[in-house]
N, C-alpha and C positions, 0 to 999 in steps of 0.2 A: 184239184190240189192233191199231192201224194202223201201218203203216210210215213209220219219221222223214222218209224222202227220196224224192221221187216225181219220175224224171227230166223236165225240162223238155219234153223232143222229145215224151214219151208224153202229156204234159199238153196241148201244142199240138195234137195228131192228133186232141184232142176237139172242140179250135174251131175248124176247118177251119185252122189254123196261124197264126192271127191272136194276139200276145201281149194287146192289146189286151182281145180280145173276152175271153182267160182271166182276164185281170184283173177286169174289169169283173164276170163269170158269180165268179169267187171272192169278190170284196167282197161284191157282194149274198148271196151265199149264208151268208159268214161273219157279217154280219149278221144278218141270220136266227137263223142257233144262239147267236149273243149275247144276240140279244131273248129265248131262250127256246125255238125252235122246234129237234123234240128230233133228232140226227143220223141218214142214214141210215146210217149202218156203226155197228161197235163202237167204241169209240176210250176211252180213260182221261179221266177226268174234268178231268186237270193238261193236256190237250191243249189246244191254243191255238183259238180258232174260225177262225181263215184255214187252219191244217193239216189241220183235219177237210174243210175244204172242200176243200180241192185233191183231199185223198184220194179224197174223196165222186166229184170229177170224174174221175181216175187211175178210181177202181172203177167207171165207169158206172152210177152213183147219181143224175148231174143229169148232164144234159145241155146242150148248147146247141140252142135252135132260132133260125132266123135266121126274123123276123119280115116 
């Protein structure tokens, strides 16, 4: 099961602190597990696809790389 609340500051520390770039790294991801593509973590199935995503990002499941 995942955790409901994943504080912001820890979420930023993944995208080098840029709000932007989390946003942008969670939508596509949360996309993703909408279309179908199956999550890294465990998470319930009522969970929303943008929460799994953050999560995914909080647990170092996806990454950011800057291009």
């Amino acid at each position: 099961m995942t955790m409901n609340y994943v504080p912001l500051e820890q979420l930023l520390d993944k995208t080098q602190d840029s709000i932007y770039k989390l946003v942008i790294l969670a939508s596509k991801r949360a996309l993703e597990i909408a279309e179908g593509q199956p999550a890294l973590i465990n998470s319930v199935s009522t969970v929303k696809p943008s929460t799994v995503a953050l999560n995914e990002i909080a647990q170092n499941k996806l990454l950011f790389k800057k291009i």
